[in-house]
KOLBA-935980 format. One record per residue (C-alpha): x, y, z; residue in three letters. Coordinates in steps of 0.25 Angstrom, whole numbers, always signed. Each point is the difference from the previous one (the first is absolute). Layout:
N
east,north,up,donu
X,Y,Z,ala
...
REM end
This chain:
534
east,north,up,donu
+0,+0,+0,unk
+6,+13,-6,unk
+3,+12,+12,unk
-11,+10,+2,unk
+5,+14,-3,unk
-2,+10,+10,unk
+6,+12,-3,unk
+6,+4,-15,unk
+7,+16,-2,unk
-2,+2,-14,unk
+9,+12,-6,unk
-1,+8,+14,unk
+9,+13,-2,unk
+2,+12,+10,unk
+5,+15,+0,unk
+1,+10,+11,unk
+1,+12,-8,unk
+11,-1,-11,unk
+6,-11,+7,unk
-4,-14,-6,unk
+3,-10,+12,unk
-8,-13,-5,unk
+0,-4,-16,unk
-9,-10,-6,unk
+0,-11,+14,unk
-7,-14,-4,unk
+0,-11,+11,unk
-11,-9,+2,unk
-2,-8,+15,unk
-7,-12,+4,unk
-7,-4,+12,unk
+6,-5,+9,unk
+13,+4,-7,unk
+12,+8,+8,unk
+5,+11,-9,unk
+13,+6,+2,unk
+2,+14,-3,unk
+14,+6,-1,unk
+7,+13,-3,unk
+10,+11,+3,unk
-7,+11,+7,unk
-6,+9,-8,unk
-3,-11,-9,unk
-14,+1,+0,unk
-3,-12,+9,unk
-10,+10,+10,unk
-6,+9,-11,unk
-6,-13,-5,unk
-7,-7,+12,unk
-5,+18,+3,unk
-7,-3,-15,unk
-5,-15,+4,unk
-5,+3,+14,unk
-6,+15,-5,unk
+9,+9,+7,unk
-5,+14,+0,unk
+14,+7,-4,unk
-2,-10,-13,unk
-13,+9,-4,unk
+5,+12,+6,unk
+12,+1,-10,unk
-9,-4,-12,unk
-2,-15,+1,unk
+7,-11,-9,unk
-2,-6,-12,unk
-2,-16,-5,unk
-10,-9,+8,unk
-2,-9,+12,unk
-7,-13,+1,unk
-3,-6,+11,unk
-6,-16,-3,unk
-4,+5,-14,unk
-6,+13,+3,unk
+4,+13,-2,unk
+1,+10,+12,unk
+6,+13,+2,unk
+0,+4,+16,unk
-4,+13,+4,unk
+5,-1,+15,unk
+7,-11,+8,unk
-17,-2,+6,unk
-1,-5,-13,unk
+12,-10,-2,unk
-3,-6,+14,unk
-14,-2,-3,unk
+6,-9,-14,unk
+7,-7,+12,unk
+14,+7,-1,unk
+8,+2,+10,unk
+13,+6,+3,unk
+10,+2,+11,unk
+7,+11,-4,unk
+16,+4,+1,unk
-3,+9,+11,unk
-10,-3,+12,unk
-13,+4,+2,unk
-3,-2,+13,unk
-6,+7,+11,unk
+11,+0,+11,unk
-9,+1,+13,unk
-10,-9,-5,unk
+2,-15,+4,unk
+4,-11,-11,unk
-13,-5,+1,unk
-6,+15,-4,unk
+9,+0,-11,unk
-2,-13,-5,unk
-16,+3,-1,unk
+1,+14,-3,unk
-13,+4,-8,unk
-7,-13,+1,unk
-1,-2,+14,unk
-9,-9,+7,unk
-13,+6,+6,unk
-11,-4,+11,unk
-14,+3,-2,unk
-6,+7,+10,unk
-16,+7,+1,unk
+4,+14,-1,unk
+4,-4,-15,unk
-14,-2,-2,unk
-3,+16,+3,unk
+14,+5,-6,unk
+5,-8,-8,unk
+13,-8,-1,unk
+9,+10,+5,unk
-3,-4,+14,unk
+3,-15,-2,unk
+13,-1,+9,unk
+13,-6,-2,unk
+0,-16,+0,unk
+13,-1,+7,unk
+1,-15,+1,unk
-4,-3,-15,unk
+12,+10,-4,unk
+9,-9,+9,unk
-3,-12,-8,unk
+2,+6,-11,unk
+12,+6,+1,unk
+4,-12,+6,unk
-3,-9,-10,unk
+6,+8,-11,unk
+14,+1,+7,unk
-2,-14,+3,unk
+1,-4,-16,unk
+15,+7,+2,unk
+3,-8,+10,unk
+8,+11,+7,unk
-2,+4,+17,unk
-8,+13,+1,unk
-8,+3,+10,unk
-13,+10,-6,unk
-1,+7,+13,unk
+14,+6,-3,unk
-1,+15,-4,unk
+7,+1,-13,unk
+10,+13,+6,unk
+6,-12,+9,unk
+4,-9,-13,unk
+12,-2,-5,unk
+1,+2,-15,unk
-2,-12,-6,unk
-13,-4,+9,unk
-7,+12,-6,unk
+3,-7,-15,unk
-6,-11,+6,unk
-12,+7,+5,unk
-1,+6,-14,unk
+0,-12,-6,unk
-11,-7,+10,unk
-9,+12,-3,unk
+1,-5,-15,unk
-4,-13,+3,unk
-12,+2,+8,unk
-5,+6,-12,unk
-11,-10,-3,unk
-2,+2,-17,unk
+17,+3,-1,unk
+4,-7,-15,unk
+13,+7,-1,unk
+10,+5,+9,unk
+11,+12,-2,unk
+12,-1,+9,unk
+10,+10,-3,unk
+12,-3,+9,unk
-6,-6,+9,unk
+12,-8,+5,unk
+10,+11,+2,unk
-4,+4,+13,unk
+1,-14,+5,unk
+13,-9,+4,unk
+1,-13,-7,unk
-8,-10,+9,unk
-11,+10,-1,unk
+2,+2,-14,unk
-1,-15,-3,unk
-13,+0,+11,unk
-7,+9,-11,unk
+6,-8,-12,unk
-7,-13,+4,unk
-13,+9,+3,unk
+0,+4,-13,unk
+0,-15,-6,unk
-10,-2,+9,unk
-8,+12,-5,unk
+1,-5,-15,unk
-4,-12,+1,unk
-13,+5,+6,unk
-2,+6,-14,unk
+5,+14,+4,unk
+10,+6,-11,unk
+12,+8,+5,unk
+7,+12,-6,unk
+15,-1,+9,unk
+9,+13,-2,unk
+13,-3,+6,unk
+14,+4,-2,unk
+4,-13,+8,unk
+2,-8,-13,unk
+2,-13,+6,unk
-14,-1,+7,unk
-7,+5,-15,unk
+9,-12,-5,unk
-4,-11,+11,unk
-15,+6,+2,unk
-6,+3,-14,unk
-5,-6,-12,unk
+2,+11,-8,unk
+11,+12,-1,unk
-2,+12,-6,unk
+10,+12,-3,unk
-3,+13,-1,unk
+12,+9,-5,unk
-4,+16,-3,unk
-14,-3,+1,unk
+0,-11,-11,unk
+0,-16,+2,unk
+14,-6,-4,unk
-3,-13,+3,unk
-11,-10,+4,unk
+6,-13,+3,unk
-2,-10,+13,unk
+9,-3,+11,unk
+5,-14,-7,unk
+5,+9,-13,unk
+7,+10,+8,unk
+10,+1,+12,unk
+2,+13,+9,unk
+12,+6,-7,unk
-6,-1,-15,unk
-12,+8,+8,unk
+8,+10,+6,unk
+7,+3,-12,unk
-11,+2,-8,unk
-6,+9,+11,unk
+11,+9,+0,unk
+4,-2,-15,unk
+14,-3,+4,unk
+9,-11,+7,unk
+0,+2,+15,unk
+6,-13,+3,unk
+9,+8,+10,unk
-8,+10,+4,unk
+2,-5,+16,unk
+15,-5,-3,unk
+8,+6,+12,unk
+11,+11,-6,unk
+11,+2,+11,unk
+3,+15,-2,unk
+17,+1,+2,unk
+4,+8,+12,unk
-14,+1,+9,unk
+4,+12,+9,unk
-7,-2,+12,unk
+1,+7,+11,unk
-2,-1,+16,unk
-12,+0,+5,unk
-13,+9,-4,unk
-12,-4,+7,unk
-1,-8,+15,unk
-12,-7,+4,unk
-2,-6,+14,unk
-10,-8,+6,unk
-10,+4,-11,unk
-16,-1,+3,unk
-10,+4,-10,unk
-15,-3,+1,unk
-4,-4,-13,unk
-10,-8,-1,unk
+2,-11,-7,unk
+15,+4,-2,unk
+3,+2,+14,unk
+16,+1,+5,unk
+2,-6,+15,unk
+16,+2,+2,unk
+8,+6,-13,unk
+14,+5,+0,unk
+10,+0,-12,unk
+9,+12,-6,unk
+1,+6,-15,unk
+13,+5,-4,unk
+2,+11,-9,unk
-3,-3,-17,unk
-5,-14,+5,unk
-10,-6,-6,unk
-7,-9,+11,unk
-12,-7,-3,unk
-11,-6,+11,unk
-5,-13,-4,unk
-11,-10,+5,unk
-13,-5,+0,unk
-14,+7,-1,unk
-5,+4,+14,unk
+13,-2,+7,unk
+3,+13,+2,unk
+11,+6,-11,unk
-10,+12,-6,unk
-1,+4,+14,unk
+13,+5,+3,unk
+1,+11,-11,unk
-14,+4,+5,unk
+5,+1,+14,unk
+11,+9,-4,unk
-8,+10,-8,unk
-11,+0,+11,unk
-9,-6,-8,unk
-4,-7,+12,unk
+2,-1,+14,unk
+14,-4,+4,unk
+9,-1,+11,unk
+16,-3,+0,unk
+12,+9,-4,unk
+3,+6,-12,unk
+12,+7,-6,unk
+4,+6,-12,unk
+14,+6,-4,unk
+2,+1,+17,unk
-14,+8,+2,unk
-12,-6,+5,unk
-12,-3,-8,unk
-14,+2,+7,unk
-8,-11,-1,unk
-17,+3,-1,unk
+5,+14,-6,unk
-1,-3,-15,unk
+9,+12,-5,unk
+11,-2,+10,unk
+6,-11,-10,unk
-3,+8,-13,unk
+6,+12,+5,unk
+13,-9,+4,unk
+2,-4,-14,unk
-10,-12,+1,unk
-10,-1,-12,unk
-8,-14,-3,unk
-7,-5,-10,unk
-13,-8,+7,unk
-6,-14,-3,unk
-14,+6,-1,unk
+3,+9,-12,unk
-15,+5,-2,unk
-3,+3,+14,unk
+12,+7,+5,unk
+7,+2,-11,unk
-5,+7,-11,unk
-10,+13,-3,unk
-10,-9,-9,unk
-7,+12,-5,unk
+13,+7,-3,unk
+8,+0,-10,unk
+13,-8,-2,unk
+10,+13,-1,unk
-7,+4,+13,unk
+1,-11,+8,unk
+16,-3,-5,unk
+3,+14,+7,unk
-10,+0,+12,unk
+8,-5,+11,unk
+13,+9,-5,unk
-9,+13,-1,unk
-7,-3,+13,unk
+13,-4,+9,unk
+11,+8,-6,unk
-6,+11,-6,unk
+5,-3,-16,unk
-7,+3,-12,unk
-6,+13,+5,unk
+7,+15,-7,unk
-3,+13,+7,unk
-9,+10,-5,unk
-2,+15,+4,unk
+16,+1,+4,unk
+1,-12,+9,unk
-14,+4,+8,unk
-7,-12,-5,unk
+2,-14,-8,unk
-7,-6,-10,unk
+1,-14,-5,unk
+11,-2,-12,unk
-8,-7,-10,unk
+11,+0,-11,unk
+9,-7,+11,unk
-12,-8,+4,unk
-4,-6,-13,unk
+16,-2,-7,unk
+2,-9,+14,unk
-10,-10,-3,unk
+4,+0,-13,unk
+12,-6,+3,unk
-5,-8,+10,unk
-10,-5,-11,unk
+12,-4,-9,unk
+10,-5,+10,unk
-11,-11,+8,unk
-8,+0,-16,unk
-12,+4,+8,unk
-12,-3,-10,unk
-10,+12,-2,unk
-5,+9,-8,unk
+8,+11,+6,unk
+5,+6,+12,unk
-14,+7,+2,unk
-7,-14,+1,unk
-9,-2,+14,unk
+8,-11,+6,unk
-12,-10,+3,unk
-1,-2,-15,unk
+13,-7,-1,unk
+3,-15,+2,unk
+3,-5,+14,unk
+16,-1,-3,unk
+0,+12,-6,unk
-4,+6,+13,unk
+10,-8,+6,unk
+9,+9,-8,unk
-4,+13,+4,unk
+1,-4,+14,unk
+13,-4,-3,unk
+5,+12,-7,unk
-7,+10,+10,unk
+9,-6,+11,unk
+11,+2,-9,unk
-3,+14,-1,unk
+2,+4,+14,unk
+14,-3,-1,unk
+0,-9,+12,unk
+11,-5,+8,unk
-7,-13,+3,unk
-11,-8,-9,unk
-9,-9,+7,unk
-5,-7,-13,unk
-14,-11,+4,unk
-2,-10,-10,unk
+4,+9,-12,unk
-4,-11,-11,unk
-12,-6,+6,unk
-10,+2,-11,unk
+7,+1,-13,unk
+6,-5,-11,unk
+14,-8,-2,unk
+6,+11,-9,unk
-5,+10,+9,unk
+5,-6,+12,unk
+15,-1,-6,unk
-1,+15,-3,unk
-6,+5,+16,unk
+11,-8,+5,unk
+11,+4,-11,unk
-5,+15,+6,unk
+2,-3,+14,unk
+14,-5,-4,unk
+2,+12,-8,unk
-2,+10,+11,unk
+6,-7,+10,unk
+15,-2,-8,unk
-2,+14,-6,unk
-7,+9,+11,unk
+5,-11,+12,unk
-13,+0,+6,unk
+0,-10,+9,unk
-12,-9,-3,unk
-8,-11,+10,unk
-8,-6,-10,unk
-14,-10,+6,unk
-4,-11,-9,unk
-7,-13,+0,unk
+8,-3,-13,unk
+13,-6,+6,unk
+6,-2,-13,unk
-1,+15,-3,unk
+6,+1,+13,unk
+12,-6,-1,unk
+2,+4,-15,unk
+3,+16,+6,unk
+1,-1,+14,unk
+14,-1,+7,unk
-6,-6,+13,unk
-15,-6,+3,unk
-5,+0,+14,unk
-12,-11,+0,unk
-10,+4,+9,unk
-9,-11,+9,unk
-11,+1,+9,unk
+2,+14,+2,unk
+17,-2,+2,unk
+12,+1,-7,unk
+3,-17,-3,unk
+13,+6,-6,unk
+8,+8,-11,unk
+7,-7,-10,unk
+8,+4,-11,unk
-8,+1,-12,unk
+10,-11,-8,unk
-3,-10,+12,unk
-8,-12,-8,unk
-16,+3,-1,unk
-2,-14,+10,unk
+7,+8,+11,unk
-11,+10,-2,unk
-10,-10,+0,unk
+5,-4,+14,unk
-3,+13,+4,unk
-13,+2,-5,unk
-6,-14,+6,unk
+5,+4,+14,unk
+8,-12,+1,unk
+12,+6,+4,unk
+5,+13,+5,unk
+14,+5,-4,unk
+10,+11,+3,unk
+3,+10,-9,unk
+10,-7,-10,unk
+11,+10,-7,unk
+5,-5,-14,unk
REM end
């Protein structure tokens, strides 16, 4: 018995004013198939899921053009109301979660159970109350098909990262008429057993007869989850082809459209000048939740690159956070002899401190902004740059010439993708936010970078370009870089020394040559080492 199609793009093509970002797409999608769906950022991978699932900034900028056919019929979605109600669903890259609402509110958001009572007889049923037992069970139930431990009494502000990806995902499933599913990175948050936890929930879901429609730039889960791969490359499809015709460098490559067999290849740079030490940390505390530190000290010498490794929820996001007062925090703190006050956010960036955040959207970036202004924010607002005098000196105005020439270069030197300087940032691709975060720290000249998982989210040929940058500015500026990643690979491919962290504690600082098993020691808590010194 031949496959029932579910879904077919036929000649689907986009522009955002004179900027053509998809061209001609054709894909078709079975159900119960899994559909990879890869890309560089910028590629035109989120354009194209805004048309399917009837974005509003799609009609806003003047629609698209070709057709969709969802099991044989035509549709052209006026809103996302519309696309859920044809039973699509789609966990977006970024969360959309209520934080002070529990898990099991969020998972039941706008479709929650009710109890009947009289008064809805005289009023209607805006007096039915909230049937808080059946909303249990079915958040329960849903996070019980991803066979993951979370508790729906949880508030979602005391989740660690990866849990709110998995409350996403359970929101998705408790969707009774859900025939396809988007999920755009929804791994990149989460550490490998998680990751692997979602995988085999996803098999699960397909062979309910659910399609799936998987964006990730983790290539080798699109190879050992999907039936089908497709390659966007500027907003056309390269190749269409399945994972036993392909492997992940020939899908790299023709991402990227160029060999980046060595793309995390370790390159020794001659002569490493570093210095004495920088940056002190002792007895560290930080409440994070989710990422919480319980006893952390380590040094950071000067033009070092350090790296803090480990695994989700054991604590290595918090002790960036910690130092730029992000949250509550305890323990001493000293840079270049002076100290730093902890819970005073500017006492760290007025030392020299600057950080570029995991959370990029909700502490990061000026969504509604455009780029050039958020590259030059932090500079303008700390340091007083970019500002000429008017009137003799009496008053400053901004320097918009000054302004818009350093995004350009900015734009050229981390190949930022937009339309122009001038572009509102929340129109770009998640990596390419990732890289105006990055080159906004950069611009304020800092001393000190804490960088939090500076790749998470985008593309292999983007990756090697943030992480060629960071070298960059540390071997030309010497900025002195501690760099936070669950990528340990990426880790030791830059990093002079790497401090894993477990259960909130330092389990010990390798050189970053050590072999990847001693690391792994590290990681599992199996062992706890001393400081070794190459």
């Amino acid at each position: 018995m031949a496959p029932e199609q579910l879904l077919r793009m036929k000649g689907v093509s986009k522009s955002y004013y004179r900027n053509k970002v998809l061209r001609n797409v054709d894909f078709t999608l079975d159900k119960g198939q899994i559909l990879g769906l890869v890309g560089e950022n910028g590629a035109g991978k989120s354009t194209l899921m805004n048309i399917l699932f009837g974005m509003t900034v799609i009609h806003e900028t003047g629609g698209y053009e070709g057709s969709i056919l969802i099991e044989g019929k035509k549709v052209r979605f006026d809103s996302p109301f519309d696309a859920l109600k044809a039973g699509i669903g789609m966990v977006h890259q970024e969360f959309s979660l209520i934080p002070g609402f529990s898990v099991a509110e969020n998972v039941v958001l706008n479709r929650e159970s009710t109890n009947y009572n009289f008064l809805v007889e005289a009023f209607g049923d805006r007096l039915r109350t909230l049937d808080h037992g059946a909303m249990l069970e079915r958040s329960q139930k849903a996070i019980d098909k991803l066979k993951v431990t979370l508790d729906p009494n949880t508030l979602i502000s005391e989740l660690p990262v990866g849990y709110k990806q998995f409350t996403e995902i359970a929101r998705e499933i408790d969707k009774e008429n859900t025939k396809l599913l988007v999920l755009d990175e929804p791994t990149a948050t989460l550490t490998e057993s998680e990751a692997e936890i979602l995988l085999a929930s996803m098999r699960r879901l397909a062979g309910l007869g659910i399609s799936i429609i998987f964006i990730s730039h983790r290539l080798q889960e699109i190879i050992d989850v999907c039936d089908k791969i497709v390659v966007l490359r500027d907003g056309e499809v390269v190749c269409n082809t399945t994972p036993s015709e392909t492997d992940i460098m020939c899908i790299a490559t023709l991402m990227v459209g160029r060999d980046i067999s060595t793309a995390f290849a370790r390159n020794e740079p001659s002569g490493r000048n570093i210095g004495e030490p920088i940056l002190s940390v002792d007895h560290l505390w930080v409440d994070m939740p989710g990422e919480t530190v319980r006893d952390v000290s380590f040094e950071v010498r000067e033009r070092e690159i350090f790296g803090i490794g480990g695994l989700a929820g054991q604590g290595k996001l918090g002790v960036a956070n910690g130092i730029m007062g992000m949250f509550p925090a305890g323990g001493n703190v000293t840079f270049l002899g002076q100290p730093i006050t902890l819970n005073e956010p500017t006492s760290a960036l007025k030392a020299g401190i600057s950080a570029v955040y995991e959370d990029r959207r909700g502490v990061g970036l000026l969504l509604e902004e455009p780029t050039s202004w958020n590259i030059i924010f932090t500079a303008l607002q700390m340091q007083g740059r970019f500002l000429k005098p008017i009137l003799g000196g009496l008053a400053n105005i901004r320097d918009e010439v000054a302004i818009s020439q350093c995004a350009k270069d900015y734009i050229k030197l981390l190949n930022i993708k937009c339309v122009n300087e001038n572009q509102r940032v929340q129109d770009l691709s998640g990596g390419n936010q990732q890289k105006v975060c990055l080159a906004k720290a950069f611009e304020t000249r800092p001393r000190l970078l804490f960088v939090a998982e500076p790749t998470r989210g985008i593309d292999v040929g983007a990756k090697k370009m943030v992480l060629d940058a960071l070298k960059k500015y540390n071997e030309e500026y010497g900025t002195t870089i501690v760099m936070v990643s669950s990528e340990l690979e990426e880790l030791r491919s830059i990093c002079d020394r790497i401090a894993i962290v477990d259960s909130g504690h330092i389990a010990g600082i390798l050189p970053a040559t050590a072999p990847s098993t001693e690391f792994g020691i590290l990681m599992l808590g199996v062992e706890k080492h001393e400081e070794k010194v190459s």
